[in-house]
N, C-alpha and C positions, 0 to 999 in steps of 0.2 A: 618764421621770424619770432612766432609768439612761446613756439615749444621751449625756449630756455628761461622769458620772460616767466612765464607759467609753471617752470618748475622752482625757478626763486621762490615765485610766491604760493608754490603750496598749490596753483590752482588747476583744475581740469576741465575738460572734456570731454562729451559723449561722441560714439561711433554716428549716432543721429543725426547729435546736433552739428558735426565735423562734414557729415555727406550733404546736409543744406544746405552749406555755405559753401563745398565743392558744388552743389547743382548752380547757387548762384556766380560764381566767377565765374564756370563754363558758360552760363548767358551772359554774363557779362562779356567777356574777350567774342563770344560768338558777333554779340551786336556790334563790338567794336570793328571786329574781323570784317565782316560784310559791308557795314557802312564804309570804310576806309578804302576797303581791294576792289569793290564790286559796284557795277552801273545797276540801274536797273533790271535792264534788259538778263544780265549774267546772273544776278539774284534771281529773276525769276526762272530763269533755267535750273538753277540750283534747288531753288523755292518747289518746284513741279515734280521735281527726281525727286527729291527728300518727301515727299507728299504720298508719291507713287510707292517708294520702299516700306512706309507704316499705312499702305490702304487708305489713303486720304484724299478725296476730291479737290484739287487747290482752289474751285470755285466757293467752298464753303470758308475758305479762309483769307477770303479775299473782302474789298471794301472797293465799291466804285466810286468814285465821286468824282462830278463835274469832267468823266473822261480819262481818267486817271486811276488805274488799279493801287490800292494800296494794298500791297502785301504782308501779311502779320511777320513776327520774330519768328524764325526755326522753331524756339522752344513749342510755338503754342500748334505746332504739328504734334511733337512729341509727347509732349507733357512736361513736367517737371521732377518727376522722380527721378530717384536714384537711376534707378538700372534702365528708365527709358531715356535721360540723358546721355547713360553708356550708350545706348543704342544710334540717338542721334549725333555723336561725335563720330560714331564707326562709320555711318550713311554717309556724311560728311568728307572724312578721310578717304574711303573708296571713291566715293564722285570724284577728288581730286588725286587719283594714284599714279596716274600719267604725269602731272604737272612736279617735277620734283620739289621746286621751289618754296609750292604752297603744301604738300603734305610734310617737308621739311618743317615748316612753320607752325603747321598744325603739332606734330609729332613734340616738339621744342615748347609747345606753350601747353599739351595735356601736363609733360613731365611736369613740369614749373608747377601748374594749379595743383598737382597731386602733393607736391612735395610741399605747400603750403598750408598740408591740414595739418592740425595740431596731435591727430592721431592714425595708425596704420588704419585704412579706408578699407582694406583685405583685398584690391584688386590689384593686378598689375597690369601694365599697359606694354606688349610689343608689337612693334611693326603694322601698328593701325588696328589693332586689337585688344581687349582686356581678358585678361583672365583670371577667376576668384583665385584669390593668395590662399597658400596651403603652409602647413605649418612645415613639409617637405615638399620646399619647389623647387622643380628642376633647375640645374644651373642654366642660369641667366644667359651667363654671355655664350656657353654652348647652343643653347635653343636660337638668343637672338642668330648668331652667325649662320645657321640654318634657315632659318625664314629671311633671310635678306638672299641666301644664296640660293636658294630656290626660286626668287621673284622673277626669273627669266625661265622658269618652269613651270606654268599656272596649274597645270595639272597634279605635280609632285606637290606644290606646295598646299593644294586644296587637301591633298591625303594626308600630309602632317599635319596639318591644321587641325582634323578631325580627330587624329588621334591625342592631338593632344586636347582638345576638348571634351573626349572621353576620359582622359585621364583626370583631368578637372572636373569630371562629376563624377568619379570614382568610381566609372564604367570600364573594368580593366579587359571585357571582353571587347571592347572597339578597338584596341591598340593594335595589337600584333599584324589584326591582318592591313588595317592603315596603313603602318610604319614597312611592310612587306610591300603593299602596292607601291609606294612611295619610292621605296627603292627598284621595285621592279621597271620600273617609270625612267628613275634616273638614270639605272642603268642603258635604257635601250634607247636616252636621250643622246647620251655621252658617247656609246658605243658607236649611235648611227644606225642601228637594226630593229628586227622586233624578236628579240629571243625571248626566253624567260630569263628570271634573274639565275635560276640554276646554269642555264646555258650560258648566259654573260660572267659566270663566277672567272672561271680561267682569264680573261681579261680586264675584268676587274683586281682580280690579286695583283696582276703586273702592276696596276695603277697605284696600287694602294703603296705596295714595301714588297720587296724579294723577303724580308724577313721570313721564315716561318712561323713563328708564333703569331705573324699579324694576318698571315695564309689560313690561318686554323681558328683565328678568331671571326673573318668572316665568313667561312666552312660553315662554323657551326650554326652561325648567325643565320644564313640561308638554309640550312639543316633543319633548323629548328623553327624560322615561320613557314617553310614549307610543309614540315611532320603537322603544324599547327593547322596549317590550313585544309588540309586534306582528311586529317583524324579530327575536325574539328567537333564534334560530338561529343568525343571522347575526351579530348584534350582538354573543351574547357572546364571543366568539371575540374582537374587538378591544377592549374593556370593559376599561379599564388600571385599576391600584390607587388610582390617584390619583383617575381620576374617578367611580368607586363611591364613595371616601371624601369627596370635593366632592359626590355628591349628597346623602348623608347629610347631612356638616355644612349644603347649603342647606336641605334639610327641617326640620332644628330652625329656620334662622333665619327661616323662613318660616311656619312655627308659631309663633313670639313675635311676626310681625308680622299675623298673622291674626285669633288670638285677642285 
C-alpha cells in the first residue's frame, strides 16, 4: 500500500528495515491465527512439534500457574529473525500439510505479508517453502505446477526439492543427479514397475507425444543424466551453470508433460 505512497514522496526503504516489519506481521497474524482457530489443548500439540523441529524442551517455555500451563507465542521458540521466522512459518506449514484448508490459509496470508513490504525481501515463497530470489529464477508457474504435481509423490518431490535447493545456492553439482532420481521415481510411479528410468524410456515416449522431436528430447534427457551419473568424476569437472540450470528447467517440463 505504501510502495506508490513512498514513491510520491520521494521516500524509502531499507532491505532491513522492510524484513522487521515482515518478522513483525508474521507474529502478528501467527497470534491472531492461533488465538482465533485453536483450543488450548491443539496449540499445545502444535506448541510441542514446533519445539521438537528447532530442539527445544517446551517445558522451558512454558509458565504454570495456579494449575494452568501457559504457553509462550511460537515466535519466542524461534526467535525473531529474519531467516528463523522463515524457518518457523515452514515448521508451521508442514504441521498443517494434511489439513488443506489451514495450509491454504497459511499459503494466502505469507503471499499477502510478503507483498506488503515496501521493498523486494529476496525470498520467494512456493508450496510451503522459500527460496532466496536470484536475479535468474526459474519460471514460476513451471516450477510451481511441479511441486503441487508431485505432492502425491513424497519421494519425487523430496528429490526436486533438493535439487532445487542446490540450485539456490549455486551448488550446480547437486542438480542433475536430483532431477534424474526424481524422474527415475516418477517414472516407476506412473509405470507401476521398478525399471530404471532408461528402461521406462519406451513407455514414457508413448506418454509424452508420438512426435519425434519430443522422442529425442527425452532420449537425450536420460542420455545425458545417466553419461552424468556413471562418468560422474569426469563429468563434473565440465558440468557448466547453464547446463545444470537447462536440466532442471527440462525436469519440471517433463513433469507437466508426464503427469
Amino acid at each position: 500500500m505504501f510502495k506508490d505512497f513512498n514513491n510520491r514522496f520521494g521516500l524509502s526503504s531499507s532491505l532491513e528495515e522492510e524484513k522487521k516489519k515482515f518478522v513483525e506481521r508474521v507474529i502478528t497474524f501467527l497470534n491472531q491465527f492461533t488465538a482465533s482457530l485453536l483450543d488450548h489443548e491443539a496449540y499445545k500439540r502444535l506448541f510441542d512439534t514446533i519445539c521438537v523441529q528447532f530442539g527445544k524442551n517446551p517445558e522451558d517455555l512454558t509458565i504454570s500457574l495456579r494449575g494452568y500451563t501457559n504457553l509462550s507465542d511460537l515466535h519466542e521458540i524461534s526467535g525473531k529473525g529474519f531467516l528463523s521466522i522463515l524457518k518457523l512459518w515452514t515448521a508451521i506449514r508442514a504441521y498443517y500439510r494434511e489439513d488443506v484448508s489451514v495450509f491454504s490459509l497459511l499459503d494466502e496470508a505469507i503471499i499477502t505479508i510478503i507483498e506488503k513490504s515496501e521493498v523486494d525481501l529476496e525470498i520467494r515463497y512456493t508450496s510451503g517453502q522459500f527460496y532466496p530470489a536470484k536475479e535468474k529464477l526459474l519460471d514460476k508457474e513451471l516450477i510451481d505446477f511441479s511441486l503441487i504435481a508431485l505432492s502425491i509423490y513424497p519421494d519425487e518431490d523430496k528429490d526436486l526439492r533438493i535439487a532445487l535447493q542446490n540450485y539456490s545456492a549455486n551448488n550446480k553439482y547437486g542438480i542433475v543427479e536430483y532431477c534424474y532420481r526424481c524422474m527415475e521415481g516418477l517414472g516407476r510411479k506412473i509405470l507401476r514397475n521398478n525399471k530404471t528410468l532408461i528402461d521406462n524410456k519406451p513407455d514414457l515416449l508413448k506418454r509424452i507425444s508420438t512426435a519425434e522431436n519430443w522422442k529425442r528430447i527425452l532420449s537425450n534427457y536420460i542420455e545425458f543424466g545417466n553419461d552424468y551419473g556413471r562418468h560422474a568424476s569426469k563429468n563434473r569437472h565440465s558440468l557448466t551453470d547453464k547446463e545444470a540450470e537447462g536440466y532442471l528447467y527440462m525436469t519440471a517440463l517433463l513433469i507437466r508433460l508426464i503427469i
